[in-house]
Structures are given as structure tokens and as C-alpha cells.
DRENDO-1510 file (C-alpha; in Angstrom, 1 decimal, always signed):
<recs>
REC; n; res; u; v; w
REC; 1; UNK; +17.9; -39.7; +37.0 .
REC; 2; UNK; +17.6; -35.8; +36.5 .
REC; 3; UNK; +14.3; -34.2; +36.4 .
REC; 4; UNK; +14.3; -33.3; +33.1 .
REC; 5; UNK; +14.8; -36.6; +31.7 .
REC; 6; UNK; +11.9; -38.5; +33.5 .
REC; 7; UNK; +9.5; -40.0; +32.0 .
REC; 8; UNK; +5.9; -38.6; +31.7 .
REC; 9; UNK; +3.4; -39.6; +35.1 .
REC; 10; UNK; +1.6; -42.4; +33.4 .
REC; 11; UNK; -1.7; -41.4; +32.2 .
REC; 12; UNK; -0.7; -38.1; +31.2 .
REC; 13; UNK; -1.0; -37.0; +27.6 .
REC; 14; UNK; +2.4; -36.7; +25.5 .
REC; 15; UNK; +3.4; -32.9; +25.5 .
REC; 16; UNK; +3.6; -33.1; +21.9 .
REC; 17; UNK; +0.1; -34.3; +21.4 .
REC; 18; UNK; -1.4; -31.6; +23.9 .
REC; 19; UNK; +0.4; -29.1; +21.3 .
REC; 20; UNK; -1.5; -30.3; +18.4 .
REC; 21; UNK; -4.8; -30.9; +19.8 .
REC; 22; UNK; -4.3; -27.4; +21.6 .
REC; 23; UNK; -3.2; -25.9; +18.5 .
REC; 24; UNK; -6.1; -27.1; +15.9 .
REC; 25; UNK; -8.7; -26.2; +18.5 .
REC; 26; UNK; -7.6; -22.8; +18.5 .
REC; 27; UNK; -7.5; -22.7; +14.5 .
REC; 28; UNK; -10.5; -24.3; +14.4 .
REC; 29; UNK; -12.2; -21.4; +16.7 .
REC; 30; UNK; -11.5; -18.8; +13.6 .
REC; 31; UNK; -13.4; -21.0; +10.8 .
REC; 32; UNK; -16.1; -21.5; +13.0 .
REC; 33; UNK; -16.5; -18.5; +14.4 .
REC; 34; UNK; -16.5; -16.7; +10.6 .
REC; 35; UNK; -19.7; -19.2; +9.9 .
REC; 36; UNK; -21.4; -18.5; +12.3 .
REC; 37; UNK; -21.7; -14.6; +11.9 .
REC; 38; UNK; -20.7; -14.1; +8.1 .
REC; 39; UNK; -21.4; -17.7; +6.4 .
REC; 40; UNK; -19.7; -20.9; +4.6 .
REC; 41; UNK; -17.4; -18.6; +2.3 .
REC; 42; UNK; -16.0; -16.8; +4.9 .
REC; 43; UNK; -15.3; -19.6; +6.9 .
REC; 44; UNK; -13.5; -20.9; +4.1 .
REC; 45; UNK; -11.0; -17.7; +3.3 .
REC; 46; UNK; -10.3; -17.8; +7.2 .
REC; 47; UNK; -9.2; -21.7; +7.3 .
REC; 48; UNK; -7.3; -20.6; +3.9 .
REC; 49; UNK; -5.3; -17.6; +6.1 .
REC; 50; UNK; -4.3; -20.3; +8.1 .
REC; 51; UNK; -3.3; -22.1; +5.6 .
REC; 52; UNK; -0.8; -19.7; +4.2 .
REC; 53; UNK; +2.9; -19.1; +5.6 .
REC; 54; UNK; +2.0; -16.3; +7.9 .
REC; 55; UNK; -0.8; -18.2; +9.2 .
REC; 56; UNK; +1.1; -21.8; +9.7 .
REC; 57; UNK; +3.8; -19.8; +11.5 .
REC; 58; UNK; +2.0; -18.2; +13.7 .
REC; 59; UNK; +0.4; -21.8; +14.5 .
REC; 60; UNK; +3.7; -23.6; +14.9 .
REC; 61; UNK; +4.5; -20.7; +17.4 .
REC; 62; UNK; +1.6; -21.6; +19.6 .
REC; 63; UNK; +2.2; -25.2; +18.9 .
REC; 64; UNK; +5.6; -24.4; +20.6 .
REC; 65; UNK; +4.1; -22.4; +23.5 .
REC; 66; UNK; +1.3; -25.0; +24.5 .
REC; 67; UNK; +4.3; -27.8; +24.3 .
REC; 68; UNK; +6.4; -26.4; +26.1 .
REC; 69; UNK; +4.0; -25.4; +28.8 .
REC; 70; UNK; +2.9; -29.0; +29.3 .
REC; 71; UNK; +6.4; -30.1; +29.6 .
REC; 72; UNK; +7.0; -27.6; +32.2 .
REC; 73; UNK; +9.2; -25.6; +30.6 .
REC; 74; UNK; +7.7; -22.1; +31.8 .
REC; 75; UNK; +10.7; -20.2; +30.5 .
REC; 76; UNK; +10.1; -21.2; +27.3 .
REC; 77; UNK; +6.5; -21.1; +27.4 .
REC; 78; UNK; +6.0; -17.7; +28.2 .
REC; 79; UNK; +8.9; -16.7; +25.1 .
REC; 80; UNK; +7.0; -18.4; +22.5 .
REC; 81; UNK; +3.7; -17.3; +24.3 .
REC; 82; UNK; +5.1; -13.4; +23.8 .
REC; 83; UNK; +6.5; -13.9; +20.0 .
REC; 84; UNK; +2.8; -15.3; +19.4 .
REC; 85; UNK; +0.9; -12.6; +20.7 .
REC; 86; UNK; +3.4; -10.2; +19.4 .
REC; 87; UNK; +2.4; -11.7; +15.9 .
REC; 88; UNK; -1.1; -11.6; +16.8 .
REC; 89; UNK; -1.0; -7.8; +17.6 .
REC; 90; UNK; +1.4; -6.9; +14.9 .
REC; 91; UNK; +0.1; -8.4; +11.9 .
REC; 92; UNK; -3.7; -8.6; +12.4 .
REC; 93; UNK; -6.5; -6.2; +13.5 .
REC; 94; UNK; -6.2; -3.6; +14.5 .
REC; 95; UNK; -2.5; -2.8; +14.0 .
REC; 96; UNK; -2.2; -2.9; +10.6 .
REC; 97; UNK; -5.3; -1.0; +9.7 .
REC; 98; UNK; -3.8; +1.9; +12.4 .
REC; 99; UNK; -0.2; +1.7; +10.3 .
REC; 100; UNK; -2.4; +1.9; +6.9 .
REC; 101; UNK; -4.5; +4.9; +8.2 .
REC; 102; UNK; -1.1; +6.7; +9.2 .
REC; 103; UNK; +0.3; +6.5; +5.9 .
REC; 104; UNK; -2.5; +7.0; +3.4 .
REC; 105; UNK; -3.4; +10.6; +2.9 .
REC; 106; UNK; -6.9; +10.9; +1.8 .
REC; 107; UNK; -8.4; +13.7; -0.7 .
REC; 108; UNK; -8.4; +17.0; +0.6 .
REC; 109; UNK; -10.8; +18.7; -2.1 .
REC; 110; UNK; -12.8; +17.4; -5.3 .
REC; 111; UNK; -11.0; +16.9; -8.4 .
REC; 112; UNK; -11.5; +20.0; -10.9 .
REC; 113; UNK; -14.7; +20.0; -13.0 .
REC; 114; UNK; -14.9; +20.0; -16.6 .
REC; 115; UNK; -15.5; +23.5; -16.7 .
REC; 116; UNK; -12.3; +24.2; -14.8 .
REC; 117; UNK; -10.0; +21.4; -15.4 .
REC; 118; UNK; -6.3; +21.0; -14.3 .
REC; 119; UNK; -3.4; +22.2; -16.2 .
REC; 120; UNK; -2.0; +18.3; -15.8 .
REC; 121; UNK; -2.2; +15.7; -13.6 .
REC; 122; UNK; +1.1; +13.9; -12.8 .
REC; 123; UNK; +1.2; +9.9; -12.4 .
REC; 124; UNK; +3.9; +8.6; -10.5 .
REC; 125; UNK; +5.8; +5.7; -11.8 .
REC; 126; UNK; +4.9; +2.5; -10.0 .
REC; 127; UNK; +1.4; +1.8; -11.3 .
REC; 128; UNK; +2.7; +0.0; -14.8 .
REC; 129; UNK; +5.4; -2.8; -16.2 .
REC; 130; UNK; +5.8; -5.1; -18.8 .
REC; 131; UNK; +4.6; -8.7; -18.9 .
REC; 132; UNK; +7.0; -11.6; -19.8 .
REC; 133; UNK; +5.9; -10.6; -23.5 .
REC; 134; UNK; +7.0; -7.4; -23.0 .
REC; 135; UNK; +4.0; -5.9; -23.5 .
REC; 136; UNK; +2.5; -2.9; -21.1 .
REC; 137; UNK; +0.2; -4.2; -18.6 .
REC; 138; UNK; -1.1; -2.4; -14.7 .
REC; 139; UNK; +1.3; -3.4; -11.9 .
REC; 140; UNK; -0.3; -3.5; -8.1 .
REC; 141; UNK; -0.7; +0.0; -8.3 .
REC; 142; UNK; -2.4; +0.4; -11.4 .
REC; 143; UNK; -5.3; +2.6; -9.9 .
REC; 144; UNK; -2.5; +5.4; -10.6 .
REC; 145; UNK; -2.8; +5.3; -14.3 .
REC; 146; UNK; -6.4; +4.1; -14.7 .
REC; 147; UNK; -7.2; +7.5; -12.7 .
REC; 148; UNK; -5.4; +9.5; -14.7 .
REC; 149; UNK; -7.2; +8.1; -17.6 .
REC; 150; UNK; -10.5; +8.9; -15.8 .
REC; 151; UNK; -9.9; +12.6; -15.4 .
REC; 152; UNK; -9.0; +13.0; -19.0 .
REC; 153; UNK; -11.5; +11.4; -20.0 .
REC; 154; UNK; -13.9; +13.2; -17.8 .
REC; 155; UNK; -12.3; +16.6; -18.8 .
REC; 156; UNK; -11.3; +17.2; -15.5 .
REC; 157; UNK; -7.4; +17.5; -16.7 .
REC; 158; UNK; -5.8; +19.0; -20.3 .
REC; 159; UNK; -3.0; +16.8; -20.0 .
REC; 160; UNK; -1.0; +13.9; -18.2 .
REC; 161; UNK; +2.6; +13.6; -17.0 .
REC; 162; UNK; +3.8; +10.0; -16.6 .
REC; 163; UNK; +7.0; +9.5; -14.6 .
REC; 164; UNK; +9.6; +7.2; -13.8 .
REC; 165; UNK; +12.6; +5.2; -15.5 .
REC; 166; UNK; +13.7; +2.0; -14.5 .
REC; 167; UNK; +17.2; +1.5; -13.7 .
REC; 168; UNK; +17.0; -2.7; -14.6 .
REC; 169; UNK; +16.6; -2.8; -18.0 .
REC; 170; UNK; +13.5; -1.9; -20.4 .
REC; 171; UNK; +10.0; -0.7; -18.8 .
REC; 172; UNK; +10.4; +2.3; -18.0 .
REC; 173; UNK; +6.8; +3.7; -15.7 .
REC; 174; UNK; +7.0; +7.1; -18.0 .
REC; 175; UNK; +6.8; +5.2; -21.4 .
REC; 176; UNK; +5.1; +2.3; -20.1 .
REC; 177; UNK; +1.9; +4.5; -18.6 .
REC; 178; UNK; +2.1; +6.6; -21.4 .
REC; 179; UNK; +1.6; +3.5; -23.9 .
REC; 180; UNK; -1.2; +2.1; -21.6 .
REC; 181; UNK; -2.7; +5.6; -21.4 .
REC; 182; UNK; -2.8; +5.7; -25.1 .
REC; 183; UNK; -4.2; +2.2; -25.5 .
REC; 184; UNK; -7.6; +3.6; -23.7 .
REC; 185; UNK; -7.6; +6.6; -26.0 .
REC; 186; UNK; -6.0; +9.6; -24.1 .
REC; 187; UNK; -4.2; +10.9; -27.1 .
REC; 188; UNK; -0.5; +11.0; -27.3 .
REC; 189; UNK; +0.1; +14.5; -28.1 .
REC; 190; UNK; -1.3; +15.4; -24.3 .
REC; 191; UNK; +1.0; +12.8; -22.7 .
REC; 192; UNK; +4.4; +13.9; -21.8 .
REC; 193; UNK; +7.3; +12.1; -20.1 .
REC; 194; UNK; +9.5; +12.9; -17.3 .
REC; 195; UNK; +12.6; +10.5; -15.7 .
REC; 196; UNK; +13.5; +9.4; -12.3 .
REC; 197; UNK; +14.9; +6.5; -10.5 .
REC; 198; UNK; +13.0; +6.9; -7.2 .
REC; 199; UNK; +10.0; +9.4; -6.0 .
REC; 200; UNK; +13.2; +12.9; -5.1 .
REC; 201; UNK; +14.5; +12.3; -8.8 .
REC; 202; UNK; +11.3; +11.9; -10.5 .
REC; 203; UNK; +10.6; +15.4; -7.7 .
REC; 204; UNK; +13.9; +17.5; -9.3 .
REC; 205; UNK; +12.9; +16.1; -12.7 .
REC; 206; UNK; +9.5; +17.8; -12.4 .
REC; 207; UNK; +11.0; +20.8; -10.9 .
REC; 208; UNK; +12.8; +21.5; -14.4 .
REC; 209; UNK; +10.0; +20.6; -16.5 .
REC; 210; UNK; +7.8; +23.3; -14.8 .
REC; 211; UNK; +10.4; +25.4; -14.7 .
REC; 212; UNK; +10.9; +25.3; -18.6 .
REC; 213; UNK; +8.1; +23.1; -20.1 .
REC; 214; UNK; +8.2; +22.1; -23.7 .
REC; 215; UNK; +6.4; +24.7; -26.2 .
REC; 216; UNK; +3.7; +21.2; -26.4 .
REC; 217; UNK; +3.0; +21.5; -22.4 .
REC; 218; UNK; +2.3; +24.9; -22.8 .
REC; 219; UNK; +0.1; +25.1; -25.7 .
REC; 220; UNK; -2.0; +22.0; -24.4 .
REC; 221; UNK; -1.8; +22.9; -20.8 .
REC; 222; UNK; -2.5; +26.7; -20.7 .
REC; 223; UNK; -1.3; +28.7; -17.7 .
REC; 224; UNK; -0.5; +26.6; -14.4 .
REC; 225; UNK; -0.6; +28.8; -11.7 .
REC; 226; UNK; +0.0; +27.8; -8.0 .
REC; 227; UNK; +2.7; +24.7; -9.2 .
REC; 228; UNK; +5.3; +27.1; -7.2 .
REC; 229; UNK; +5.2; +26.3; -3.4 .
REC; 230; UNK; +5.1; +30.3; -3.5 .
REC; 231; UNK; +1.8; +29.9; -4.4 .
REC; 232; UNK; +0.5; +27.0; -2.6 .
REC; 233; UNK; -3.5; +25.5; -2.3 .
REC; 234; UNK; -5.3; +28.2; -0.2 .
REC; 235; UNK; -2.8; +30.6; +0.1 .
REC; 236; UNK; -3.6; +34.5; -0.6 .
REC; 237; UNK; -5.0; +33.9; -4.3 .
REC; 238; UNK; -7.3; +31.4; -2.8 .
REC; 239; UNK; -6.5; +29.0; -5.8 .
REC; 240; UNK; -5.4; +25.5; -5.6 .
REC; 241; UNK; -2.9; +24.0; -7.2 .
REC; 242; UNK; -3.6; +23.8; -11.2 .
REC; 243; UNK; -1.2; +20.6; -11.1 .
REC; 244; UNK; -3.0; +17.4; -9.6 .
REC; 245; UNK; -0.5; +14.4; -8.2 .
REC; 246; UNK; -1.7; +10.7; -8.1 .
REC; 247; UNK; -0.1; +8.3; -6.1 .
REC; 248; UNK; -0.9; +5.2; -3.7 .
REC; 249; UNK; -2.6; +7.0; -0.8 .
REC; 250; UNK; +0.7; +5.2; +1.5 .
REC; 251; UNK; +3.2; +7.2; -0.7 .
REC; 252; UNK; +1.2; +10.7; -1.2 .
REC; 253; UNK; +2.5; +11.9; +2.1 .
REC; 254; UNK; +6.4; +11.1; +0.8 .
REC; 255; UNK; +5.7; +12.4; -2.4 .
REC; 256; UNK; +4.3; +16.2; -1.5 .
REC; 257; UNK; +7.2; +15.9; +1.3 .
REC; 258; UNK; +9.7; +15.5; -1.8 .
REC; 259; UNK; +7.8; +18.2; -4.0 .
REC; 260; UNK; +8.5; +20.8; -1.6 .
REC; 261; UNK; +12.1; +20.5; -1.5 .
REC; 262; UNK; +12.0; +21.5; -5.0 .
REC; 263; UNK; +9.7; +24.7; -4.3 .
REC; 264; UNK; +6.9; +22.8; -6.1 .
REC; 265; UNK; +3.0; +22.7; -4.7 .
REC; 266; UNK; +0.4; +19.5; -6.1 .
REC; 267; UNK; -3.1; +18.9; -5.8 .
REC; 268; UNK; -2.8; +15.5; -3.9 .
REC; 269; UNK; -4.8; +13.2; -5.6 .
REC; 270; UNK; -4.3; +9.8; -3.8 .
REC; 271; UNK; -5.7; +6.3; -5.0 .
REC; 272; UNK; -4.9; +2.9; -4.2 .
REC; 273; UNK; -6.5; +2.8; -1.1 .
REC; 274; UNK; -5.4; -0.5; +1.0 .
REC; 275; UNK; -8.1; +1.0; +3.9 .
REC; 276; UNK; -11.6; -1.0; +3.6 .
REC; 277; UNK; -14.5; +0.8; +3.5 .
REC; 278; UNK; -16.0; +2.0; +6.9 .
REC; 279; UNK; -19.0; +0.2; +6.2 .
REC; 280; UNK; -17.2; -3.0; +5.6 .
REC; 281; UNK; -18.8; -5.8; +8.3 .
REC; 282; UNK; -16.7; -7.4; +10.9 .
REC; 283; UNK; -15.5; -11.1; +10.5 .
REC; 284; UNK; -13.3; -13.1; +12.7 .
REC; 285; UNK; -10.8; -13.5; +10.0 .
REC; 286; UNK; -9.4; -10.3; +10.5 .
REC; 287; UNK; -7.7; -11.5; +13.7 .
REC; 288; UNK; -5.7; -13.9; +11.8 .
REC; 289; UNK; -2.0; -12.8; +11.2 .
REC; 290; UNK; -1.5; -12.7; +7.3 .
REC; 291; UNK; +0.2; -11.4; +4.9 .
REC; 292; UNK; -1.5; -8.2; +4.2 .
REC; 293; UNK; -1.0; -7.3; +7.5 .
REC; 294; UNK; +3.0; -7.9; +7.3 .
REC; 295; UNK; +2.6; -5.5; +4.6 .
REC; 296; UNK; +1.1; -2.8; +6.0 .
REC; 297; UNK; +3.0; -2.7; +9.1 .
REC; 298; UNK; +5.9; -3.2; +6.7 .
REC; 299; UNK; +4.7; -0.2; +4.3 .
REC; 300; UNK; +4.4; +2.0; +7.5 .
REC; 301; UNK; +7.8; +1.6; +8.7 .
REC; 302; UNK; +9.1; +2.2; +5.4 .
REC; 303; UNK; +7.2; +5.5; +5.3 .
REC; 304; UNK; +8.5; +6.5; +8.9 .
REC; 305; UNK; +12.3; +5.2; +7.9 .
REC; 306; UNK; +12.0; +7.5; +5.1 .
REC; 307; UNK; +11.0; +10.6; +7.1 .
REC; 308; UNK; +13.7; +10.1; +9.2 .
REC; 309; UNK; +16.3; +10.0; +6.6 .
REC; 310; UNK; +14.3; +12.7; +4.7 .
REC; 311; UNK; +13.0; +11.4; +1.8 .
</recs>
């Protein structure tokens, strides 16, 4: 009889069962190891990661690699050994936090004061929807338009320019931020709309608003120098731009990328930070492959595909 098809040496545990017990000993190192320096909670969340589809796959893997090293199958072994440390590295610390700090541009200068607020502030579509009522309600992103709402309300901005249309049917981010900007009483008459499809058409869009703005924009905005990348933050007037951007930190980069195709210069204002705080303690559960960190790494290479293509 071949090799392969002997029986196990008698005494020997089953390779299957040297997979399981291998595998829920490792999984059971995270839990523990989150109680011990954080507390109960935390263990908790970490045996939930697990729990979830990143986190079971990433199990099974190692399930497969600790099989099919006690069956002697080294070939094998070492494959599934490599996809599960690949996962390891890939989708939990300290890869995804490197792709998130590559993408997200942070704030370059202090908003304007009340005493010398912007001419607008522009809110990229993406922050806002509509809820299976159809009513207006904050997406993911919805930082985007709740900042915007801050600096008006702060007098740090005279007005607000909402952007976006959506190509799928009704909810489109200009109207729908507008609405929601309304709701929380920035008053209509200093909202104004502008279309696009994606982040270069809601770009050209702006770049013939500015270029002709609506008698409104004018008389609620007041002068906007340095929107012209002739004129840009820093330059020889020493004046930043008077127009501010906001945008998820990951997309600000694209975003002022696209503006300057169309000769147009923004105060980045980026928010929707996916970066913890510096200050945020250590836990075990941040080596646990989940799907935040898919996301991130996933975000990054969408950022980089996108440069590459130029957009």
C-alpha cells in the first residue's frame, strides 16, 4: 500500500483533530491576552473579530496549515502557512494603519476665524443619502456635511457648496446635503448646488461655477481670491485659499489632485478620519485580521490605482 494511504502510527492524534485543538488555542491566545492588559470587554470584541468572516477565514487557513503539517504534507503546509501570515500582515496591525496614514491628508492650517471667514466651503458628495423612506439621512461619511454645518455655524464660512448627483435614481449628495444642512439651520439662501457623477466632474463643475458664479454666490460670498491655482495657499500674496474643501481625509489627496487640473486651488479641509488617536492604548485585538483592515488596505490601493490612471 502507498505511503500516502497508510494508516496513522497507532497512538498518534488524527490530523484533523490536531487542526482544531491547534487552531482554538491560537484563537483563544487573542481573548485572553486582550483580558489580561485591557479587561472583560475587550476580550469580548477580540473573540467577536474572530467571530466574523475575516476572522473565521483566517482561522480555517491555519486550520489547513496545522493539518496539513501533521499529515506530512510540507508542501501544503508551508502554502497555507504563507496565505495565513500574508493575511496576518495585510489585514491587521500595522499594515493597514501604514495604508490609512498614506492616504489621509491631515490639516495643513486652522480653519478661518469668525472675523475672517471663508468665502465658501465646498462638501463633496458622499457624506449623505436617502433612507428606505426616502428621507435625507448621513451616509458613512457624514462627518463631511456635519463639518460644514459647524463652520457656518461657527461663522468661520459665508456659505456652503454641496456637490454631487447620483447617476441611480433619486438622492442626489448636492440636494441631499443641502436638505440636511437646512434641517440644522444653515439657511438655504447660502447653500448652493453643483453636479457631478464622480470627484473630476464634480472638479470641472466647480471650475465653471467659479468661473461665472450666480449673482447669489457673489452677493453672499464677497470676493474669493486665491480659488485660481494662479494664486495658490502661500504663494506671493501670502493668502490662502478663501475657498475651503471637505472631504474623507483618504480622498483629500485625489480631490486637490483633480482641482488642479481645472486651474482651481482649496483650502483642504479633511474629516473622516479612519486613523485612531495617537494616544489610543495598545490591545491584542489589533492583530486580528478584520474587516476594517481589508478596507483600508483596500481604500489605499484604490487611491494609488487612481494616481496611476490620473484621477
Amino acid at each position: 500500500m502507498p505511503d500516502h494511504f497508510a494508516p496513522p502510527p497507532r497512538g498518534h492524534f488524527p490530523a484533523w483533530l490536531l487542526a482544531i485543538l491547534g487552531t482554538l488555542a491560537v484563537a483563544a491566545l487573542f481573548p485572553l491576552a486582550a483580558w489580561s492588559t485591557v479587561g472583560i470587554s475587550e476580550a469580548q470584541r477580540a473573540a467577536t473579530e474572530l467571530a466574523m468572516p475575516v476572522g473565521v477565514a483566517w482561522l480555517l487557513v491555519l486550520a489547513a496549515a496545522i493539518g496539513s503539517a501533521a499529515a506530512g504534507q510540507r508542501a501544503a503546509a508551508l502554502l497555507w502557512a504563507g496565505l495565513w501570515a500574508a493575511m496576518l500582515l495585510l489585514f491587521a496591525a500595522p499594515v493597514p494603519g501604514w495604508a490609512t496614514r498614506w492616504t489621509e491628508v491631515l490639516p495643513r492650517e486652522v480653519p478661518a476665524s469668525a472675523r475672517d471667514p471663508l468665502a465658501a466651503v465646498i462638501v463633496l458628495g458622499g457624506g449623505a443619502g436617502l433612507d428606505p423612506l426616502n428621507r435625507p439621512e448621513l451616509s458613512g461619511d457624514g462627518q463631511r456635511v456635519f463639518s460644514a454645518a459647524q463652520l457656518w455655524h461657527a461663522g468661520q464660512t459665508r456659505t456652503i457648496i454641496t456637490t454631487g448627483r447620483s447617476p441611480l435614481g433619486p438622492g442626489d449628495p448636492s440636494r441631499v446635503g443641502a436638505a440636511l444642512l437646512e434641517s440644522v439651520g444653515v439657511p438655504p439662501e447660502v447653500v448652493f448646488q453643483v453636479p457631478g457623477e464622480n470627484t473630476a466632474q464634480e472638479m470641472q463643475s466647480l471650475a465653471e461655477f467659479f468661473r461665472d458664479p450666480p449673482d447669489a454666490f457673489r452677493e453672499a460670498a464677497g470676493p474669493t481670491p486665491g480659488v485660481l491655482r494662479s494664486s495658490p495657499p502661500g504663494g506671493a500674496a501670502g493668502r490662502r485659499s478663501a475657498v475651503g474643501m471637505i472631504t474623507s481625509a483618504s480622498h483629500m489627496r485625489r480631490a486637490l489632485r483633480l482641482a488642479g487640473t481645472q486651474d482651481l486651488a482649496f483650502t483642504p479641509l479633511p474629516c473622516c478620519f479612519r486613523r485612531g488617536s495617537p494616544d489610543q492604548r495598545w490591545t491584542p485585538r489589533q492583530w486580528i485580521p478584520d474587516s476594517g483592515g481589508v478596507e483600508s488596505v483596500s481604500r489605499a490601493l484604490h487611491e494609488a490605482l487612481a494616481w496611476l490612471v490620473g484621477r
